[in-house]
Structure formats: C-alpha cells, structure tokens
Backbone as CSV, one residue per row, in Angstrom:
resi,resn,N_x,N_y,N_z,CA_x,CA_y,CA_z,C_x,C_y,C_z
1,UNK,-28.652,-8.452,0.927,-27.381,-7.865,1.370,-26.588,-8.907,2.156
2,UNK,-25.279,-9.421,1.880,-24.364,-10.353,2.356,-24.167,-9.599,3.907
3,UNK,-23.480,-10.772,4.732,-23.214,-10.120,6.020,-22.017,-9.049,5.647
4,UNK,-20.813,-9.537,4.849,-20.115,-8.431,4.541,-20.642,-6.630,4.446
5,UNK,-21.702,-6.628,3.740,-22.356,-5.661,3.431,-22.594,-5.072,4.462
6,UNK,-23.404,-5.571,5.250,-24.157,-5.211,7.070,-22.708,-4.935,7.805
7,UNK,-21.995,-5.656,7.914,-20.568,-5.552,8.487,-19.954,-3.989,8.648
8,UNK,-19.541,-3.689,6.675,-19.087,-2.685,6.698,-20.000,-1.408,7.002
9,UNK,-21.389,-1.789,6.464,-22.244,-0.737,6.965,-21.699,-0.008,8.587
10,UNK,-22.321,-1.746,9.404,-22.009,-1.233,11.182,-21.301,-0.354,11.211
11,UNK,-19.685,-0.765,10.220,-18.325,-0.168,11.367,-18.702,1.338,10.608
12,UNK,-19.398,1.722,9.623,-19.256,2.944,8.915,-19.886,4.094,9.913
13,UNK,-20.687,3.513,10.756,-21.701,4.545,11.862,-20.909,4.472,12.736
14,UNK,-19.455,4.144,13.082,-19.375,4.087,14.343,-18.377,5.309,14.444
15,UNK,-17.729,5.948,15.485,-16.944,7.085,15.850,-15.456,6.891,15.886
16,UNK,-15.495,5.848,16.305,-14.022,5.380,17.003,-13.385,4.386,15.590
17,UNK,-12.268,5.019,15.171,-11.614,4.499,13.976,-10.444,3.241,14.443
18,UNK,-10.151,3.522,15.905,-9.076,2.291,16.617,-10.248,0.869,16.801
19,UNK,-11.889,1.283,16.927,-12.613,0.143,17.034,-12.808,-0.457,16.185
20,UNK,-13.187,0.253,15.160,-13.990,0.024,13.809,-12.726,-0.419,12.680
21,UNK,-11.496,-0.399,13.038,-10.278,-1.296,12.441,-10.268,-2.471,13.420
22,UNK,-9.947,-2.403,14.954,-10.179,-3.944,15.769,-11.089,-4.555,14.984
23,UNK,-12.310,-4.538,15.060,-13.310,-5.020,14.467,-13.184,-5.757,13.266
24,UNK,-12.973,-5.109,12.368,-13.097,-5.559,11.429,-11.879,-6.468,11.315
25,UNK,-10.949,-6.752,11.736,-9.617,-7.649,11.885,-10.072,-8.531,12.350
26,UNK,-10.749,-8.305,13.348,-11.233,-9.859,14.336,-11.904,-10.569,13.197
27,UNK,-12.786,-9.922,12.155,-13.967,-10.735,11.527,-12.956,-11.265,10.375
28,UNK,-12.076,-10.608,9.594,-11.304,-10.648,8.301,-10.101,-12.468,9.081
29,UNK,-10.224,-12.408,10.208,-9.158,-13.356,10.623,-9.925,-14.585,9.945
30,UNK,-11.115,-14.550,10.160,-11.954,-16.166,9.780,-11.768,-16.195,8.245
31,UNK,-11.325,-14.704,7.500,-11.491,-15.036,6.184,-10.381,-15.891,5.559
32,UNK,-10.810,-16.667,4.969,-9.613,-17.393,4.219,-9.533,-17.583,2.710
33,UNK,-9.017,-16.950,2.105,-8.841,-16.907,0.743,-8.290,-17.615,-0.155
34,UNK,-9.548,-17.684,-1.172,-9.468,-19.422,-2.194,-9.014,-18.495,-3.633
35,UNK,-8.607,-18.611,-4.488,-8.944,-18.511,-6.115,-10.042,-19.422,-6.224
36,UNK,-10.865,-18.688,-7.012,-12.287,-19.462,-7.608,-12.077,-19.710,-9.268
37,UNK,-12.974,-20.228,-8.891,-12.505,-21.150,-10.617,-12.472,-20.182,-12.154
38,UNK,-13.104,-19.083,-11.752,-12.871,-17.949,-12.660,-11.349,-17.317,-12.408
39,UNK,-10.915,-17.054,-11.447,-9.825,-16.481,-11.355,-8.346,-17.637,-11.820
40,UNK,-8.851,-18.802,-11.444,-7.894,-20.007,-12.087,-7.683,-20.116,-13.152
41,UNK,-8.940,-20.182,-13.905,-9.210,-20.184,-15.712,-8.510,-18.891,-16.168
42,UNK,-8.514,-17.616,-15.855,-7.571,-16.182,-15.551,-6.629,-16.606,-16.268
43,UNK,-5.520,-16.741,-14.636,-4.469,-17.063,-14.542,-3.181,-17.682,-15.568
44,UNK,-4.528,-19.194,-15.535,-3.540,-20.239,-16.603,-4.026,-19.928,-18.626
45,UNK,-5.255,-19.063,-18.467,-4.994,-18.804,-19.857,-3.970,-17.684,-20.132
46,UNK,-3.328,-16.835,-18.911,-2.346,-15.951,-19.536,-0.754,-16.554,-19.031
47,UNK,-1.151,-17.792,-18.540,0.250,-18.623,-18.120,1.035,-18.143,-17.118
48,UNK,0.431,-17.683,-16.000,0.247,-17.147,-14.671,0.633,-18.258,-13.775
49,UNK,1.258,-18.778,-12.724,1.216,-19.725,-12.406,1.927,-19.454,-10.826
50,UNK,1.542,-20.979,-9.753,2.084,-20.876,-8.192,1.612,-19.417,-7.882
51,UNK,0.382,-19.078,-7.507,-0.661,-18.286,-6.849,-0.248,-18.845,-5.321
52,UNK,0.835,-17.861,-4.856,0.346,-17.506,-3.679,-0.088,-16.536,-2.507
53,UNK,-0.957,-16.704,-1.683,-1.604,-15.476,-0.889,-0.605,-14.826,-0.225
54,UNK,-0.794,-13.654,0.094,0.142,-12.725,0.674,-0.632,-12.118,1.679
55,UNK,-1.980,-10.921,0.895,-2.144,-10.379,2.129,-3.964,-9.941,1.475
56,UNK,-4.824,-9.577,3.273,-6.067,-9.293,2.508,-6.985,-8.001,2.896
57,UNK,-7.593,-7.460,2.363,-7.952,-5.799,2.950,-9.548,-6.289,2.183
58,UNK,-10.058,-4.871,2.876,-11.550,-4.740,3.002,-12.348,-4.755,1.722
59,UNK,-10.972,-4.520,0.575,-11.510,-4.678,-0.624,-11.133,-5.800,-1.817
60,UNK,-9.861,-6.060,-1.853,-9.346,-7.310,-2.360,-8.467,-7.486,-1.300
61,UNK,-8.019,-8.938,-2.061,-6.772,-9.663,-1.969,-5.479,-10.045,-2.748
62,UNK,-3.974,-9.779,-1.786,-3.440,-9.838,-2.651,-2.251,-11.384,-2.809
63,UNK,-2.046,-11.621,-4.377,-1.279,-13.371,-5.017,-0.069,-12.597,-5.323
64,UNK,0.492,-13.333,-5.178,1.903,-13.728,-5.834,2.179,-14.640,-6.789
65,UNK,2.165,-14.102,-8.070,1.790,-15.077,-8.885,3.212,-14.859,-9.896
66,UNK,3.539,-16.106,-10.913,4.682,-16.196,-11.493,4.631,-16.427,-12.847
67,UNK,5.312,-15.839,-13.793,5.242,-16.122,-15.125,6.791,-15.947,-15.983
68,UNK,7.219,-16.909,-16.785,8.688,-17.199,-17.274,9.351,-16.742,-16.372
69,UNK,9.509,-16.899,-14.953,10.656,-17.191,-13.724,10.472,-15.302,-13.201
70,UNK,9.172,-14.735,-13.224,9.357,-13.442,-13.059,7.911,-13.193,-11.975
71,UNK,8.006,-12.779,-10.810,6.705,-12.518,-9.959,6.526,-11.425,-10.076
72,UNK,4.877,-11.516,-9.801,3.923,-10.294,-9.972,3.043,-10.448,-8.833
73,UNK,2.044,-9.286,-8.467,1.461,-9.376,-7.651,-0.005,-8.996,-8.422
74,UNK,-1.083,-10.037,-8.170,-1.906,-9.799,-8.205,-3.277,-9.675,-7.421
75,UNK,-3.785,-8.195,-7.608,-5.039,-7.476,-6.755,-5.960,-8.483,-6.758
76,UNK,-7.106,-8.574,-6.684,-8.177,-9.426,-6.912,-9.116,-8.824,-5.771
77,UNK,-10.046,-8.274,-6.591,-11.539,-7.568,-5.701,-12.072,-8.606,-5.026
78,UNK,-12.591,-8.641,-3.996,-13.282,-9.166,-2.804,-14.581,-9.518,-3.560
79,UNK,-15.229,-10.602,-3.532,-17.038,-11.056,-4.362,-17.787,-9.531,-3.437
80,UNK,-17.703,-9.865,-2.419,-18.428,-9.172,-1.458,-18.157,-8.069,-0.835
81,UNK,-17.026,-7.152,-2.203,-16.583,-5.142,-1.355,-17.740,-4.941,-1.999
82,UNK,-18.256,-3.581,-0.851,-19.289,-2.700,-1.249,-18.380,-1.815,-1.940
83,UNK,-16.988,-1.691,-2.659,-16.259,-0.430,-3.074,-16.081,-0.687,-4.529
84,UNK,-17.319,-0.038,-4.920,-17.654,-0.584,-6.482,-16.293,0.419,-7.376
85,UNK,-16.112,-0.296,-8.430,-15.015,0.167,-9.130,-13.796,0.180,-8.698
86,UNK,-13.044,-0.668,-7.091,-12.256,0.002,-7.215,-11.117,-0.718,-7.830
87,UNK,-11.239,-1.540,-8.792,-9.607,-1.752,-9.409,-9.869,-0.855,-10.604
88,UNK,-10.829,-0.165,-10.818,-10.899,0.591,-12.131,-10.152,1.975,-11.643
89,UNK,-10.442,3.143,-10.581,-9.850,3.540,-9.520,-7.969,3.473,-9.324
90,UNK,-8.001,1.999,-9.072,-6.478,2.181,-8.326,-5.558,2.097,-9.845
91,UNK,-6.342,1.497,-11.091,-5.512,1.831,-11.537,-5.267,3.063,-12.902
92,UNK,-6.209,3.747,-12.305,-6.435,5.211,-12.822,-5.085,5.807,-12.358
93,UNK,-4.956,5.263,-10.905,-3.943,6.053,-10.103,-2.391,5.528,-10.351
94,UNK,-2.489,4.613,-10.175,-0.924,3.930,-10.284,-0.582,4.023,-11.450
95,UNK,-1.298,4.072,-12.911,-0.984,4.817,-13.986,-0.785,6.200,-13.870
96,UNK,-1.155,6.945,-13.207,-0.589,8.672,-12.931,0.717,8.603,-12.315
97,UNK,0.510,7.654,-11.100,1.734,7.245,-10.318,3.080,6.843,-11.229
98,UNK,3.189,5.671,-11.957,4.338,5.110,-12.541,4.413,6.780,-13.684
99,UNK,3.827,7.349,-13.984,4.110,8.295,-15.027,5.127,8.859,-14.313
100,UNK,5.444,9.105,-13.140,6.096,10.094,-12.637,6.920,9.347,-11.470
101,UNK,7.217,8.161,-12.268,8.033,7.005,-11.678,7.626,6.594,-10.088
102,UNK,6.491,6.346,-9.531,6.426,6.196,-8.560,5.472,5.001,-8.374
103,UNK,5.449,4.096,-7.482,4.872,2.856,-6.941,5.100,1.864,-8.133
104,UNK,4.690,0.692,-7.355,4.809,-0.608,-8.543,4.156,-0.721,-9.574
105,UNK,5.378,-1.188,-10.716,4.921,-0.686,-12.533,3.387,-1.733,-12.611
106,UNK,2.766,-1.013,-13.548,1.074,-1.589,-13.460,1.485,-2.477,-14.811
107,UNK,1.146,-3.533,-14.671,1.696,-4.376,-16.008,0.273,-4.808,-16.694
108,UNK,-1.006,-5.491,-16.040,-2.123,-6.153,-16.730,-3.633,-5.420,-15.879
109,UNK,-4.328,-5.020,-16.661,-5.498,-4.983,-15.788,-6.847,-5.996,-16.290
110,UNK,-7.509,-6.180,-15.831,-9.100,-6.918,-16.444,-10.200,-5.972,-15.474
111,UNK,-10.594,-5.280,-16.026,-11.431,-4.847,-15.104,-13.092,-5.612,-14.741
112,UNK,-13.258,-7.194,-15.354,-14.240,-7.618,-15.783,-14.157,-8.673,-14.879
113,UNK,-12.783,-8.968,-14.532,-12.631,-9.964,-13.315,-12.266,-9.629,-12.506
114,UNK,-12.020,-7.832,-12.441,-11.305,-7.578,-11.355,-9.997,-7.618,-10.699
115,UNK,-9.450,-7.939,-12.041,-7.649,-8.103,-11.474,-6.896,-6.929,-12.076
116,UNK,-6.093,-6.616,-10.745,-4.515,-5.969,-11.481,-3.545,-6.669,-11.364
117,UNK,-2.715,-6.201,-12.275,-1.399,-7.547,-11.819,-0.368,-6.067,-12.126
118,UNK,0.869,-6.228,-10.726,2.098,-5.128,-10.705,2.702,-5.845,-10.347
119,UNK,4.420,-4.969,-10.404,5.349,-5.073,-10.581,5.616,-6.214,-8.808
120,UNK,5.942,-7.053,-8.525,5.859,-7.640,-7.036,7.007,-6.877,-6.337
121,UNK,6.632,-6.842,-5.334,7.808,-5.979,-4.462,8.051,-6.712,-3.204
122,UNK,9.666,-7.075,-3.232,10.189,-7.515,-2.472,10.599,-6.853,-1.148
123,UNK,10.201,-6.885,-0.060,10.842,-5.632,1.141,9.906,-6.126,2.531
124,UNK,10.350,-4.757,3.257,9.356,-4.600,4.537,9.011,-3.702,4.648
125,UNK,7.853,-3.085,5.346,7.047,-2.427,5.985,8.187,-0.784,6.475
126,UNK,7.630,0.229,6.458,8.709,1.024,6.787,8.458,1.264,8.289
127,UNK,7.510,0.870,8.868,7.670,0.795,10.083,8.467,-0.328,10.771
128,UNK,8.208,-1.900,10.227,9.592,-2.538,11.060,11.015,-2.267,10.507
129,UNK,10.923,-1.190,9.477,12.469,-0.844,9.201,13.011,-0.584,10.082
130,UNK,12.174,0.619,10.434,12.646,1.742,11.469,12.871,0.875,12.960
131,UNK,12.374,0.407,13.058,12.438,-0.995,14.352,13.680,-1.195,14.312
132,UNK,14.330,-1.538,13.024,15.429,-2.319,13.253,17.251,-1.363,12.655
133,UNK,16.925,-0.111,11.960,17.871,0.529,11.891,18.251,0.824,12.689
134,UNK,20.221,1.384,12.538,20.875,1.774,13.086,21.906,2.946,12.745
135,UNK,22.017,2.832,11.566,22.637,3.566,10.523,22.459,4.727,10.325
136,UNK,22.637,6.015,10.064,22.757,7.630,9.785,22.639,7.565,8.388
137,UNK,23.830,6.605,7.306,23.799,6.480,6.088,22.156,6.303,5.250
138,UNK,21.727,5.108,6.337,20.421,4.458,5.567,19.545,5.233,6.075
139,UNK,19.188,5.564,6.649,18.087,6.725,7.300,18.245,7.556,6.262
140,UNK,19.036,8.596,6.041,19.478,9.329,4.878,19.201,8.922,3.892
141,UNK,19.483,7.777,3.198,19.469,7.133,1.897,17.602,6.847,1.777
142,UNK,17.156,6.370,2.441,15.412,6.103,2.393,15.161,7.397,3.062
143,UNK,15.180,7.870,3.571,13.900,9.419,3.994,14.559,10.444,2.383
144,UNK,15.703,10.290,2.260,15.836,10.876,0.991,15.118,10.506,-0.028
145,UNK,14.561,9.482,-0.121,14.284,8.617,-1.370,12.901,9.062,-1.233
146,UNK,12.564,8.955,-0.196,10.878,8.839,0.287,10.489,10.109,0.181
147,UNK,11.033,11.311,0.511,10.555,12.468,-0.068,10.452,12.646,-1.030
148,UNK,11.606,12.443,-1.861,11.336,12.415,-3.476,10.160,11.896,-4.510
149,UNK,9.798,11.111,-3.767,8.471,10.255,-4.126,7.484,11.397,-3.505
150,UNK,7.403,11.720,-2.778,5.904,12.101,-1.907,6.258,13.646,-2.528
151,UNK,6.670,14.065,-2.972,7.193,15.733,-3.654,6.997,15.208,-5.136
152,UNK,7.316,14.265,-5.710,6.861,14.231,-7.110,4.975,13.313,-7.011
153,UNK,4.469,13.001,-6.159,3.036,12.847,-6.079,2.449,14.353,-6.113
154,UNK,2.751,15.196,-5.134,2.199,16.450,-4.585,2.180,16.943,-6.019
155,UNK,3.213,16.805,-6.813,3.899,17.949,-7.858,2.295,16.932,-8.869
156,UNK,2.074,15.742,-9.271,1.359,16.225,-9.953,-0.087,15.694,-9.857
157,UNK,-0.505,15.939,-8.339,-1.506,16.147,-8.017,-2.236,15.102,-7.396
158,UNK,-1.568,14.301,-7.495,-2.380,12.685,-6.824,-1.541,12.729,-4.874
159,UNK,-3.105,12.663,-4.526,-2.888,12.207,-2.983,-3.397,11.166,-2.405
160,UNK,-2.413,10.298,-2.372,-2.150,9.204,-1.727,-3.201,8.843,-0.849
161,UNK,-3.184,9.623,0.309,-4.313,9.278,1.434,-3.910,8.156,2.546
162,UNK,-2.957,7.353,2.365,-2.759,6.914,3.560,-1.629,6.837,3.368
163,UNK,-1.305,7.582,4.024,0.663,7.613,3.419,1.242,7.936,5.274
164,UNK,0.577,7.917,6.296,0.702,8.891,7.612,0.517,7.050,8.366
165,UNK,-0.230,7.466,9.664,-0.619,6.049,10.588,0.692,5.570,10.639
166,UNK,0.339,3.910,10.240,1.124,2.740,10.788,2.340,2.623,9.698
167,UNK,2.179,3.457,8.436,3.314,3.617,7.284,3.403,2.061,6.970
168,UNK,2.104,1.278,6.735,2.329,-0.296,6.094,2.079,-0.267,4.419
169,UNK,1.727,1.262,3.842,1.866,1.021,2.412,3.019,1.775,1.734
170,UNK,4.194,1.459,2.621,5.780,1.936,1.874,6.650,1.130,2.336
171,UNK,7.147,0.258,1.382,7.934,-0.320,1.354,9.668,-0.082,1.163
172,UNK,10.380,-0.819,2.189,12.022,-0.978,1.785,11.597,-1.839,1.236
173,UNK,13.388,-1.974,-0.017,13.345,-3.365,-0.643,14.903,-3.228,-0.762
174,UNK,15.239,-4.513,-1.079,16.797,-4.534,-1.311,17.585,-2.986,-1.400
175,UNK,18.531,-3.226,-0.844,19.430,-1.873,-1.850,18.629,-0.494,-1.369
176,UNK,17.855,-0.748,-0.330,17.020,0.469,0.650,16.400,1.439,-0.415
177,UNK,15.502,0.250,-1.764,15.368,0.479,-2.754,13.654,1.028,-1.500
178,UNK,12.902,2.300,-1.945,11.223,2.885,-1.175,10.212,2.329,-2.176
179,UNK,9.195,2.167,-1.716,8.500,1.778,-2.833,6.823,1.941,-2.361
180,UNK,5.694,3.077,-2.718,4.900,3.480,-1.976,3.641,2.728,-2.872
181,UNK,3.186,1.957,-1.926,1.865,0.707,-2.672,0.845,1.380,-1.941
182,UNK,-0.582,0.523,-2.789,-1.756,0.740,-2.445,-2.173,2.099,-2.765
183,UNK,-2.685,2.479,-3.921,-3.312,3.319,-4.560,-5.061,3.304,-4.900
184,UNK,-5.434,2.626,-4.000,-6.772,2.336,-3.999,-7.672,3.312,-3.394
185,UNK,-6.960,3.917,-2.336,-7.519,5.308,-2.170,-7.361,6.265,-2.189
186,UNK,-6.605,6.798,-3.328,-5.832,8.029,-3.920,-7.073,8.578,-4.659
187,UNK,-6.590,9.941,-4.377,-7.299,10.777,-5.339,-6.505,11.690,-6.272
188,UNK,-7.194,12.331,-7.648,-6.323,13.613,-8.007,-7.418,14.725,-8.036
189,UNK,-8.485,14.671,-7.292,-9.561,15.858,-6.906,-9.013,16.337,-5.739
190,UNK,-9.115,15.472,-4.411,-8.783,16.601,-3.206,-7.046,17.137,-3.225
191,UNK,-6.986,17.945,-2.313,-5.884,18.419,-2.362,-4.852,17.553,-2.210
192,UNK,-3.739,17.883,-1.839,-2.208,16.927,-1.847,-1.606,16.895,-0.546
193,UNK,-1.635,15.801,0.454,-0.789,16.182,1.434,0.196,14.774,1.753
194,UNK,0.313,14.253,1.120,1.559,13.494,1.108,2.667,13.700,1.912
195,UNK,3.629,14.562,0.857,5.028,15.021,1.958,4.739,15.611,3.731
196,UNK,3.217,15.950,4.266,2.846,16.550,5.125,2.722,15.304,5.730
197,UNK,1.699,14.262,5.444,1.708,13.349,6.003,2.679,12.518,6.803
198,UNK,3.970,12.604,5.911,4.865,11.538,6.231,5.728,11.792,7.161
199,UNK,5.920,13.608,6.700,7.304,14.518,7.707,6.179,14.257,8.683
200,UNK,4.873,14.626,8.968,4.261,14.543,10.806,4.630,12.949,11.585
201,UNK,4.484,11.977,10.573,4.936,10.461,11.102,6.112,10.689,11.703
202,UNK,7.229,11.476,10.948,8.413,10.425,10.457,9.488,11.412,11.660
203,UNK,8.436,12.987,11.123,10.033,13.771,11.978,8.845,14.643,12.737
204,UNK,7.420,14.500,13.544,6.715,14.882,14.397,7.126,15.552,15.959
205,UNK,7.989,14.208,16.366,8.928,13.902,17.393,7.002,13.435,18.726
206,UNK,6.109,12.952,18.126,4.993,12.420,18.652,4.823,10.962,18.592
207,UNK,5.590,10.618,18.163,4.956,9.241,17.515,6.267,8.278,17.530
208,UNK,5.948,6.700,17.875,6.846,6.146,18.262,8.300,6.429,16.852
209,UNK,7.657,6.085,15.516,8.966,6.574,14.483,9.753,6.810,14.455
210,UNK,9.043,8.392,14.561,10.145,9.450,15.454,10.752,9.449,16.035
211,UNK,10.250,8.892,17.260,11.301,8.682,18.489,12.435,8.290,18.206
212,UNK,11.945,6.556,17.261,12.850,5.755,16.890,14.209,6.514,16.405
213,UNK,13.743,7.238,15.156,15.034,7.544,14.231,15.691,8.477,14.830
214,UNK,15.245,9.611,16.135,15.717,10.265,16.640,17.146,9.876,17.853
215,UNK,17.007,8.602,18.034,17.615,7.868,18.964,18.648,7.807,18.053
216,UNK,18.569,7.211,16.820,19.505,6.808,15.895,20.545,8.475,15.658
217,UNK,19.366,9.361,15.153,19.976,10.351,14.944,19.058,11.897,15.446
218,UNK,19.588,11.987,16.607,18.871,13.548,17.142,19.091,14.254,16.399
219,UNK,19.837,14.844,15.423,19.745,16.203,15.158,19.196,15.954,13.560
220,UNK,18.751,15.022,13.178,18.167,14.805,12.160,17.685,15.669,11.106
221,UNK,16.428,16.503,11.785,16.145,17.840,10.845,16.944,18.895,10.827
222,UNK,17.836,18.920,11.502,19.157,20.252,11.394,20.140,19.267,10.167
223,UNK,20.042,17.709,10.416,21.596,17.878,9.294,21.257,17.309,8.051
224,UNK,19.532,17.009,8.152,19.182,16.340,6.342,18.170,17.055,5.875
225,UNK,18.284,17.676,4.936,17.713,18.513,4.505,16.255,17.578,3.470
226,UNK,15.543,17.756,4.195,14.851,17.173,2.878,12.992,18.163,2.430
C-alpha cells in the first residue's frame, strides 16, 4: 500500500472535515505533477499538444492541452487514487449532464489511460465573482443562469454533490457565460439536491456569499424570482 493509500485511509477515520481537507492540502502542496511517458505518447499520437497544469485533486489532475489552435482540458487519474473507476464514473455523468446541456462538452475518453478530455473553460470561481461584483444586472444574469442549470440536473436526476461549500466547481466565463464542472462525484441513484444546495449558499443570508450579494442587492429574493 503506497503512502497515498495510508494517507487517504487516515483522513477517512477522522471527524472533522475542516481537518481532514487542511491535511490533505498541506501533503498535495509537495505534489508536483509530471506527464509520464505514457500520457506523452497519448497526447502526441492524437496531436494534443503544450500540456499545461492547471489544477490537482485527490483523484486526478487537471492539463490544458491544445489541438488545431483549440484548448481542451484534460482529466488524468492520479497512479496512486484509491477511487477506482473514477473517469469511467465522471463520465457516465457529464454525458447525462451535456444531454441536458449542462457542464463542459465531453469530447474524448480512454478509460485505459485514464483520460478525459472536455470542452476547456475559460472563467473564475463563483466565489471570487461574488468578491468582486457590483452590478444588479449581472447578479441577475448568472443566479438566473445558475438555476437553470441546477433545475434541469434535479429534472433529470443527476446530483451533483458538491454544488454548496466554497462554490469552486461553477464557473463564470466571458459574457457571465455559468458553467458547473467536476462531475466526479455525481450520482443518478441518491436523491437530487442541487437547486437546494446552491439557494442555502447563495440566498441563506449565513454565509459570507450571501452577505456579499445582499450588500449589492438586499431585496434580492423579493425582486428575482428564481
């Protein structure tokens, strides 16, 4: 068993979910992520090219990779996740997902090397959005958008699962274009709470978000209906 293995074991016994994320950040900081010579050979036999790192989680990592002047993002499973299957998994889901137009279009899978490759998405985080709006229009224009998404998940049955917290898998993008990533731990067995999730973040009035957009606009749930 790799230390990875023992690692995730530890944090799995422990109680405290604010530790057992510290934790595991402190250890993921030393990680530094290579393409290995299988994932290179990949790449350039499908003419994939300028791999660069973006970002890395407990189960893959994710490239930015380029082909005839067009970027994609590609998944790539961790040697060492104990989370067997999951690009087989996420893209069970993001195929249910794009059916019903939602998250980034799934373009290539290998499930033998472990790669997905989607649509790349250009944006930020919807939490430093909210940091930095000011606008009534754009608030409106994305919480509109963003329900629509999380009401057509509910509608056909896939729940997201981390769609609530720190809101780092929904993206703005240009043109306050929403865009809801990371389908790796979606299900379409348990129930659906998506749109629940997001209205407790977003319009709770608990949580810094809230606060935020409330400053922008107090009467918020009286004048947008969503």
């Amino acid at each position: 068993m790799t230390f990875f293995h023992e690692f995730e074991r530890f944090l799995s016994v422990g109680t405290n979910q604010d530790i057992r994320d510290l934790l595991w950040k402190s250890c993921m900081t030393t990680f530094s992520p290579q393409l290995d010579a299988a994932n290179k050979k990949w790449f350039t036999a499908r003419e994939y090219k300028n791999a660069t790192f973006i970002a890395k989680g407990k189960s893959g990592a994710i490239w930015k990779v380029e082909k005839d002047g067009t970027f994609f993002a590609a998944k790539i499973e961790h040697e060492h996740s104990t989370r067997k299957r999951m690009i087989e998994q996420e893209t069970q889901l993001l195929r249910m997902a794009n059916q019903v137009n939602v998250g980034p279009k799934l373009y290539e899978v290998d499930f033998e090397a472990g790669i997905l490759l989607m649509e790349y998405i250009e944006g930020i985080p919807l939490a430093d959005w909210i940091e930095t709006v000011t606008s009534k229009i754009k608030i409106e224009k994305v919480l509109t958008r963003l329900f629509a998404q999380t009401r057509k998940l509910d509608n056909a049955g896939i729940d997201h699962g981390q769609l609530g917290g720190k809101l780092h898998n929904i993206l703005i993008g240009p043109e306050d274009r929403v865009v809801i990533l990371d389908f790796e731990k979606a299900s379409y067995v348990r129930g659906v709470h998506n749109g629940t999730k997001v209205r407790d973040v977003l319009l709770g009035n608990r949580t810094i978000y809230s606060k935020k957009l409330h400053e922008v606009w107090p009467n918020l749930e009286d004048d947008l209906d969503l």
